[in-house]
C-alpha positions as CSV (number, residue, x, y, z in Angstrom):
1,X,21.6,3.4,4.7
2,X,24.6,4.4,2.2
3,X,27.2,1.8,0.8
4,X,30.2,0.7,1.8
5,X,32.0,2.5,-1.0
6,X,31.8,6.4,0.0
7,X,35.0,7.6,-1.5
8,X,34.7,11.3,-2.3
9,X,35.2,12.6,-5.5
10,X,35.2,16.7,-6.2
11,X,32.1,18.1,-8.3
12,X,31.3,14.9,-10.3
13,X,27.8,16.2,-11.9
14,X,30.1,19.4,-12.5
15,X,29.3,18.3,-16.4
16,X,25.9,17.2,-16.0
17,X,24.4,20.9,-17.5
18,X,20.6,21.0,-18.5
19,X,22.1,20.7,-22.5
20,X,24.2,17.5,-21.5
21,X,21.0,16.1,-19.6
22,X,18.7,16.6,-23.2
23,X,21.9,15.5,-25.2
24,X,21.5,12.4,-23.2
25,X,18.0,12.2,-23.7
26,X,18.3,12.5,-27.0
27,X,20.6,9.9,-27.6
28,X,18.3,7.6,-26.0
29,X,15.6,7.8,-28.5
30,X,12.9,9.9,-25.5
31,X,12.2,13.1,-27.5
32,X,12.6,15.5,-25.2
33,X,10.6,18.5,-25.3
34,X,13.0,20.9,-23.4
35,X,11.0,20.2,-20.0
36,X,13.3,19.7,-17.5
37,X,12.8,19.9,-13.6
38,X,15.7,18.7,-10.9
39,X,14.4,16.2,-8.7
40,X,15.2,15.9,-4.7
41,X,18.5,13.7,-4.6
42,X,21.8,14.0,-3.4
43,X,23.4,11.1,-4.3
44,X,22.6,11.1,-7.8
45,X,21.3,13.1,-10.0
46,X,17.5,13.1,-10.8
47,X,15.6,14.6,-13.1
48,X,11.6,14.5,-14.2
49,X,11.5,15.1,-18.5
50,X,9.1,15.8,-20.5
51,X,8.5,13.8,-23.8
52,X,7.0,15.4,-27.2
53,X,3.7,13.3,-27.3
54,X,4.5,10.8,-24.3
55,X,4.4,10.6,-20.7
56,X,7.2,12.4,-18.8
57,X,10.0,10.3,-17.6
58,X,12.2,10.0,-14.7
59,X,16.1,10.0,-15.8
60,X,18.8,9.2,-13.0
61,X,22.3,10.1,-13.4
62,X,24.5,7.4,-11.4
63,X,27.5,9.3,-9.3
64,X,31.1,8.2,-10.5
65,X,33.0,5.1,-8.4
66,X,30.2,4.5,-6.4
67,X,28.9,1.5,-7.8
68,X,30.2,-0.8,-10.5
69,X,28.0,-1.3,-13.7
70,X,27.6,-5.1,-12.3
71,X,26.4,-3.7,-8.8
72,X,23.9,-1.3,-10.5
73,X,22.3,-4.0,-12.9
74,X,22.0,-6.2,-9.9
75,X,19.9,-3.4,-8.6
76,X,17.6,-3.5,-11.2
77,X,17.5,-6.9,-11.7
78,X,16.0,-6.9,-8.5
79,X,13.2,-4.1,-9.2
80,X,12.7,-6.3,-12.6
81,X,12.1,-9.2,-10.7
82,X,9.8,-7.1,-8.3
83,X,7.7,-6.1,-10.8
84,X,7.2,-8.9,-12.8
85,X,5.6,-10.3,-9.6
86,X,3.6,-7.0,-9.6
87,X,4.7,-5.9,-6.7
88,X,4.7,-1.7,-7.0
89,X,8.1,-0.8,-7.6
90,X,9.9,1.9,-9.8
91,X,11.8,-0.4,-12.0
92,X,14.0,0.8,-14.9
93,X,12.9,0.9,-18.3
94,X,14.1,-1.3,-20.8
95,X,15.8,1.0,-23.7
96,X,17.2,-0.9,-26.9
97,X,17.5,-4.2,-24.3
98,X,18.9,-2.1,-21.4
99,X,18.2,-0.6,-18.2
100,X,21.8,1.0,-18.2
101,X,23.2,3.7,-20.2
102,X,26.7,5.6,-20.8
103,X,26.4,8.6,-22.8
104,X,29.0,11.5,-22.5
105,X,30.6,10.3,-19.8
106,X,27.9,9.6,-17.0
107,X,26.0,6.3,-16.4
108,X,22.2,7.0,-16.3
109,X,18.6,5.0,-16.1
110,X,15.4,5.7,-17.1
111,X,12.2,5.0,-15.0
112,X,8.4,5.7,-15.6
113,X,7.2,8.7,-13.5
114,X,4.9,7.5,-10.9
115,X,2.5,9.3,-8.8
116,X,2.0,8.9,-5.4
117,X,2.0,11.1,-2.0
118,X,3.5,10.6,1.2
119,X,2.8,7.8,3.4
120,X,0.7,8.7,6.6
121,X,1.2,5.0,8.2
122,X,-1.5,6.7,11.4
123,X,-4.1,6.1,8.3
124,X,-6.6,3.0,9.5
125,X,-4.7,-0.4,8.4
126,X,-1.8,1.6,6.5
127,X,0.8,-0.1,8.4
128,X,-0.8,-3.6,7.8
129,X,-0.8,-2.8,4.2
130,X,3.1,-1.8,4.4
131,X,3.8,-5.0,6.4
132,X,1.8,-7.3,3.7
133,X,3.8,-5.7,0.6
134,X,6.9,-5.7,2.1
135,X,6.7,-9.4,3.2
136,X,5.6,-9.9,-0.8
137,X,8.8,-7.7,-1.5
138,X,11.5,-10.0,1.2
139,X,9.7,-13.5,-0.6
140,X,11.1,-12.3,-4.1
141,X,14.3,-11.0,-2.5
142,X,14.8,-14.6,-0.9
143,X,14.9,-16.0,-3.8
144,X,18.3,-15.7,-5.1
145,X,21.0,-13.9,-4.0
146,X,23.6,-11.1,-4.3
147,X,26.6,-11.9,-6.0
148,X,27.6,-8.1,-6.2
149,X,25.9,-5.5,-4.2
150,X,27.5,-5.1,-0.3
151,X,26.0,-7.2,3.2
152,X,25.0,-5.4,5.9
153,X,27.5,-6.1,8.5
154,X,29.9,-4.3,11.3
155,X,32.6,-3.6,8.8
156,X,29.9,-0.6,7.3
157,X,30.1,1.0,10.4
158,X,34.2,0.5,10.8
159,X,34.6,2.2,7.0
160,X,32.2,4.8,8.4
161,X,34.1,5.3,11.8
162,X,37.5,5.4,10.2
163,X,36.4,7.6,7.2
164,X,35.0,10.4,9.7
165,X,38.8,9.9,11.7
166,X,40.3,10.7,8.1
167,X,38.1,13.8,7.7
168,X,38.6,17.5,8.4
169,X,35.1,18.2,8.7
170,X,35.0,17.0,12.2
171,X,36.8,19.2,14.7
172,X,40.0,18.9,16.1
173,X,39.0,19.0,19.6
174,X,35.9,16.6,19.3
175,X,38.7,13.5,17.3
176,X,39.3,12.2,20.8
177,X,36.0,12.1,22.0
178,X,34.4,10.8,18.9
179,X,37.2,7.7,18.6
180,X,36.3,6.9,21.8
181,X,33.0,6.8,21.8
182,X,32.5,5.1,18.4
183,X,35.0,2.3,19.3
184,X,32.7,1.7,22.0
185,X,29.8,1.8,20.0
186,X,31.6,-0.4,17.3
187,X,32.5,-3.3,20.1
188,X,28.4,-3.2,20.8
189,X,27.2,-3.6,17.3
190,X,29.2,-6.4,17.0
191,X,28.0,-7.9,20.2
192,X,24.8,-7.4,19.1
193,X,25.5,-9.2,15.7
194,X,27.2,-11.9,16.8
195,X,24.5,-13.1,19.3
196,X,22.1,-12.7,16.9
197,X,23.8,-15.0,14.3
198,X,23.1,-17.2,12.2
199,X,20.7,-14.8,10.2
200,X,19.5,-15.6,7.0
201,X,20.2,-12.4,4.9
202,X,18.3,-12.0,1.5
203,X,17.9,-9.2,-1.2
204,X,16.7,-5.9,0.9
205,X,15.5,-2.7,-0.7
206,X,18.1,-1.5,2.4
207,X,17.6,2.1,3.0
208,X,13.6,1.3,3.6
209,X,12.2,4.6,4.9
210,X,9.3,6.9,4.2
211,X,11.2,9.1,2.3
212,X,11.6,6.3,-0.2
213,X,7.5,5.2,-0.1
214,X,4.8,6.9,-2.3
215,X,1.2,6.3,-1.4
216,X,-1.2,5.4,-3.9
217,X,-4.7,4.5,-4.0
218,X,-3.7,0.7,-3.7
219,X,-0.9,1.1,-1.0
220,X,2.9,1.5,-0.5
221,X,5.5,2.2,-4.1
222,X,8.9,1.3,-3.2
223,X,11.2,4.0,-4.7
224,X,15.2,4.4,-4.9
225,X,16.7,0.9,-4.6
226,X,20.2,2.4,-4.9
227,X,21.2,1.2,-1.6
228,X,19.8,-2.5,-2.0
229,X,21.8,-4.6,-0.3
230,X,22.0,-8.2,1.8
231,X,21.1,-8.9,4.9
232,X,18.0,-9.7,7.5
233,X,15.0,-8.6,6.5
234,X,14.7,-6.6,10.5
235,X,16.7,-3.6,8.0
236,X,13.7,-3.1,6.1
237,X,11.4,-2.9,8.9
238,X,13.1,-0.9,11.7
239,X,13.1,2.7,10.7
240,X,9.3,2.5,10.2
241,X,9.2,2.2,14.3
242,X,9.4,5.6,16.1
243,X,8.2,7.1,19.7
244,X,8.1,5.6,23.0
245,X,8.6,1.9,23.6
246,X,5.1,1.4,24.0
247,X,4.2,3.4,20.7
248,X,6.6,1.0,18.6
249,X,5.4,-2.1,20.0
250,X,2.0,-0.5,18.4
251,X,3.2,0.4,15.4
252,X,4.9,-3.1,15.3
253,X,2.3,-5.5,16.2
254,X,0.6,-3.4,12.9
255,X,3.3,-3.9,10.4
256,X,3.2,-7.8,11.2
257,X,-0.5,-7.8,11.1
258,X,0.4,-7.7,7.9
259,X,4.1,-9.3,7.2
260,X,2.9,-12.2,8.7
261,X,0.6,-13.2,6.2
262,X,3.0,-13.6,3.7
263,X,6.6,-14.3,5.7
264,X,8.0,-14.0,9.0
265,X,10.9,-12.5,11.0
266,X,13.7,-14.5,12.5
267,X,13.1,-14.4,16.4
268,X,16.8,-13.6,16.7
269,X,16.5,-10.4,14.2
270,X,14.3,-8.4,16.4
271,X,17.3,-7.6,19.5
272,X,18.9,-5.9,15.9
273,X,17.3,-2.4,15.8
274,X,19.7,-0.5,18.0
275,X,22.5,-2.1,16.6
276,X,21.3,-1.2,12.9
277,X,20.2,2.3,14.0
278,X,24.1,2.6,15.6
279,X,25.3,1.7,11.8
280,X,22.8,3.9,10.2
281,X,24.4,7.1,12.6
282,X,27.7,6.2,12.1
283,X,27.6,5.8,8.3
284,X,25.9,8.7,7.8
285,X,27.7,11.5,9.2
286,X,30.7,10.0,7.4
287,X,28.7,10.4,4.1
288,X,28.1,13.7,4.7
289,X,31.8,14.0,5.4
290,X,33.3,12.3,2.4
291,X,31.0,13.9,0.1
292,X,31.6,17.8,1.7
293,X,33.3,18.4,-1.8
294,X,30.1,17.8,-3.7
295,X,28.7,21.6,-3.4
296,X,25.5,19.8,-3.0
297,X,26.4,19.1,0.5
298,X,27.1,22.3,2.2
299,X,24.1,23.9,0.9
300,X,21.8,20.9,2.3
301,X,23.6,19.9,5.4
302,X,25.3,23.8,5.7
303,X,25.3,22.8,9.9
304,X,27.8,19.8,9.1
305,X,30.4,22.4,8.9
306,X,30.0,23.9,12.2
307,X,31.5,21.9,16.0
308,X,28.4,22.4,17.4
309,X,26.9,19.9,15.3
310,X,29.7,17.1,16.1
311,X,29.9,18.1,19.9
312,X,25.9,17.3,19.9
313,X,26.5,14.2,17.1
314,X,29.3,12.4,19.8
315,X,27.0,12.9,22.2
316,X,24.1,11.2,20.7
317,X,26.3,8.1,20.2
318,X,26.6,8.1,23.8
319,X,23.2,7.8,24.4
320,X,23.4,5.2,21.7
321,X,25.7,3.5,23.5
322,X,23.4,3.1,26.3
323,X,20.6,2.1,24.0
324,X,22.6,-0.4,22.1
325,X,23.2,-2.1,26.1
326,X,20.2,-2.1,26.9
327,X,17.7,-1.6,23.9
328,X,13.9,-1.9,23.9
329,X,12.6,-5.0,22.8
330,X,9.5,-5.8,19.9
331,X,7.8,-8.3,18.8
């Protein structure tokens, strides 16, 4: 899931050139040795660099007025914390007693490069093995809290709804249709959050998919907690679920196979999913919207600019709509 604060900002890695990226190396003391591959990211920047006699490193370029130094050291505070418990983690390397940099003019963090593959969670006991870290992962999150980064609440998906309104990237003819259908999708999140309350919200990694997992020979690596947030620990769970009803209640009963030796989830958090996948729908297209300047995002989301796309988007709300009434049940 993306943050709350998606304001768009023209070309800001328009400086970030290969020679600025070394400069910046440089500067930190990592001895570059003009190696320099782009990694997959389109938030940030990313990059893998090769060191002169050491391993390679990962540097990551933070995008401007997104998040405010004190929100990104929270972040790694809680990847520190993570890994001092050796939980597997990419945490940020400690530089001259920091994890966060400024040199010429971008914000940047430097993390070991770890190896890994993608997750195939139909592997014998994977998901039990996901379940057991991340309960490992939630325990360290509970233990303090957030005094900076966003909660996960309905007012994401009100930013979300009313910066898509303020965007010309959706159609003309389809501003009607998606108002009303995301009012109505708005009024059911809330619903759904509101019966569910009071949850206990702790330290998530937030935007918990597969595409933010590598596989190793010991289990799941938890990558990317740029989007760490607060709030129930269902967010961290729910977008590992996929298929038929039957097939997640599988692929459920497997992830707390595991979780459940080391935590548990709030009865209440489990009527959740549909209302957090309605949040993660809405807040995405407007991310894709506010950042249509970035010429990163034409070229990887080149359908967001045609009304095709948005006529078929509204209507998957409305079948959200209808899920979010009457959504199947785990657990």
């Amino acid at each position: 899931m993306q943050p709350p604060m998606i304001a768009a900002i023209d070309t800001p890695f328009a400086g970030l050139t290969p020679d600025a990226v070394l400069d910046a190396a440089e500067a930190l003391g990592l001895c570059p040795d003009g190696r320099l591959f782009a990694l997959n990211s389109y938030e940030n920047r990313v990059y893998r660099l090769g060191r002169e006699e050491a391993e390679p490193v990962v540097l990551k370029f933070y995008r401007a007025a997104r998040w405010s130094d004190a929100q990104i050291l929270e972040e790694h505070l809680l990847a520190a914390e993570l890994a001092a418990a050796e939980l597997p983690v990419a945490a940020p390397l400690s530089l001259a007693g920091a994890t966060l940099h400024h040199q010429g003019g971008f914000r940047l963090a430097v993390f070991p490069l770890c190896p890994g593959t993608a997750p195939d969670l139909d592997q014998p006991g994977a998901r039990e093995l996901l379940g057991r870290t991340l309960a490992r992962v939630h325990a360290v999150g509970a233990r303090r809290r957030f005094e900076q980064r966003p909660t996960l609440n309905a007012s994401i998906a009100r930013r979300a709804r009313d910066t898509l309104l303020a965007s010309a990237l959706l159609p003309a003819h389809m501003r009607d249709a998606y108002l009303q259908t995301s009012t109505q999708l708005l009024e059911g999140i809330e619903t759904a959050l509101q019966a569910a309350a009071p949850l206990a919200g702790i330290r998530l990694h937030g935007d918990c998919h597969l595409g933010n997992i590598l596989w190793q020979a010991t289990g799941p690596l938890f990558v990317d907690l740029d989007d760490c947030m607060a709030g129930p620990r269902i967010q961290d769970l729910w977008m590992f679920l996929s298929g038929t009803e039957a097939e997640q209640q599988r692929q459920w009963r497997e992830i707390m196979d595991g979780y459940d030796q080391f935590g548990g989830v709030e009865f209440n958090e489990l009527s959740l999913i549909e209302a957090l996948r309605s949040i993660r729908m809405l807040h995405h297209a407007a991310w894709i919207a506010a950042r249509w300047a970035d010429p990163a995002f034409p070229r990887a989301f080149p359908w967001a600019g045609e009304a095709r796309y948005w006529e078929g988007y509204v209507g998957d709300l409305r079948v959200q709509c209808e899920q979010l009434a009457d959504p199947p049940r785990v657990g």
